[in-house]
C-alpha positions as CSV (number, residue, x, y, z in Angstrom):
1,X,-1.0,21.4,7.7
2,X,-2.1,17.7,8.0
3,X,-4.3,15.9,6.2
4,X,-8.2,16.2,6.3
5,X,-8.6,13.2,8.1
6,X,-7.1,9.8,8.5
7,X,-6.5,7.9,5.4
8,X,-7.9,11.1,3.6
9,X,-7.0,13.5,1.1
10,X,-4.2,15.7,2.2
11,X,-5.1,19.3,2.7
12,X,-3.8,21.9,0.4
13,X,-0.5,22.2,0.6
14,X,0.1,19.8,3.7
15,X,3.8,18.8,4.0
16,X,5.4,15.7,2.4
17,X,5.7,14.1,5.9
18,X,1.8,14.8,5.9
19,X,1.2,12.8,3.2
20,X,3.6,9.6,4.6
21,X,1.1,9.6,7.6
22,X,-1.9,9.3,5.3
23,X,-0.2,7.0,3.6
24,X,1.1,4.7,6.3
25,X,-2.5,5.0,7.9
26,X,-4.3,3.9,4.8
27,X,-1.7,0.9,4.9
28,X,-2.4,0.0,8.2
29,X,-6.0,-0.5,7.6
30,X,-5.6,-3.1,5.3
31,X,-6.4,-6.7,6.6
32,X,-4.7,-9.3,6.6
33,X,-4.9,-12.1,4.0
34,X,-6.0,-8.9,1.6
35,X,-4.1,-6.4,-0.3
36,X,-4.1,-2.8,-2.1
37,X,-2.6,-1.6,-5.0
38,X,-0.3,1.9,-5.2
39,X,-3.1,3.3,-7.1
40,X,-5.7,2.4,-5.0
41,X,-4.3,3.8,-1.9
42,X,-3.2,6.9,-3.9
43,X,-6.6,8.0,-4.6
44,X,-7.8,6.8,-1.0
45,X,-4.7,9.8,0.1
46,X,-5.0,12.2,-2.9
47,X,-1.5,11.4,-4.0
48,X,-0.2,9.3,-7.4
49,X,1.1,5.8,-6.7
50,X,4.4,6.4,-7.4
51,X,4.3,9.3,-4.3
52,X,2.3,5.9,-2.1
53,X,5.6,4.0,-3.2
54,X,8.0,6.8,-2.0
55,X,6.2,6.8,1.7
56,X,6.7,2.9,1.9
57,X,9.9,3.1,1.0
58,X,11.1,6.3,3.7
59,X,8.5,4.4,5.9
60,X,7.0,1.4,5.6
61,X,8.6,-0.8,8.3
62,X,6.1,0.0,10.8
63,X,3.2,-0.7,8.4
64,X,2.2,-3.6,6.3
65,X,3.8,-2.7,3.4
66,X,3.9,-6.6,2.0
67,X,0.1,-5.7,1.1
68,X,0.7,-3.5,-1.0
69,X,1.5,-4.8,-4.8
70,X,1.3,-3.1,-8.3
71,X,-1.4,-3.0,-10.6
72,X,-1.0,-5.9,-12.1
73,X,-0.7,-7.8,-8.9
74,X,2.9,-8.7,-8.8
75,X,5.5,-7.4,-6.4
76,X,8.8,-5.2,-6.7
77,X,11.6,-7.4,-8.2
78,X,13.4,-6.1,-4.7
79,X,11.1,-7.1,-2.3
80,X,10.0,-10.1,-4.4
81,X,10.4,-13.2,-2.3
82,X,10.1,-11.6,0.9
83,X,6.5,-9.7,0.1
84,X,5.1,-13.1,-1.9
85,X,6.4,-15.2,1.6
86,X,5.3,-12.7,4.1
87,X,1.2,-12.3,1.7
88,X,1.6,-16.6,1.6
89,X,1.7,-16.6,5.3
90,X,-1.5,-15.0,5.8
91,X,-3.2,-17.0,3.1
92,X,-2.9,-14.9,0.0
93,X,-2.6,-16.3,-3.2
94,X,-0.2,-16.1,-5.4
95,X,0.0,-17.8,-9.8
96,X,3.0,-17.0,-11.4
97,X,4.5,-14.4,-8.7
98,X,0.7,-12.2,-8.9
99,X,-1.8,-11.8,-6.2
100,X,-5.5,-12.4,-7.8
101,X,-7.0,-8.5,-6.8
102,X,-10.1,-9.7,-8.0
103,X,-10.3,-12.4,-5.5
104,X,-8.0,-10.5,-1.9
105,X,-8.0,-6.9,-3.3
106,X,-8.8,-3.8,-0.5
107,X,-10.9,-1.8,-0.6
């Protein structure tokens, strides 16, 4: 099955690679010089955030993934420097290794 409808909630029992799509769709969508959180794409897709981090990870080249940060704003230790460079490039904010949702945060 695939899911309901772009960026939407998977169907009932729609197939793991199912949800990556939704997942890498809702990424997509997400402007530059703004960013998401796990969560919030999670319940965009029907999914938990640790499920959005697993279709990044298996996936995410193609997508901007550097727009997506935790909860709390900050990045992966992993990906640290690379996502804080690649979100300062387009003229996102970072204090103290967090992006200010409040201020960039999508949707």
């Amino acid at each position: 099955m695939s899911p309901a409808r772009p960026g939407g909630p998977p169907s009932p029992g729609a197939s793991p690679l199912d949800v990556d799509e939704a997942v890498l769709d809702v990424v997509e969508r997400i402007p530059a010089g703004r960013v998401s959180t796990y969560g919030a794409i999670g319940r965009l897709v029907g999914v938990g955030p640790r499920r959005v981090a697993r279709a990044l990870s298996l996936g995410g080249g193609a997508v901007p993934w550097h727009r997506v940060v935790r909860a709390d704003g900050s990045a992966a230790e992993a990906v640290r420097v690379e996502q804080l460079g690649l979100l300062a490039a387009e003229g996102v904010p970072a204090r103290n290794g967090r992006v200010d949702l409040a201020a960039v945060g999508w949707p």
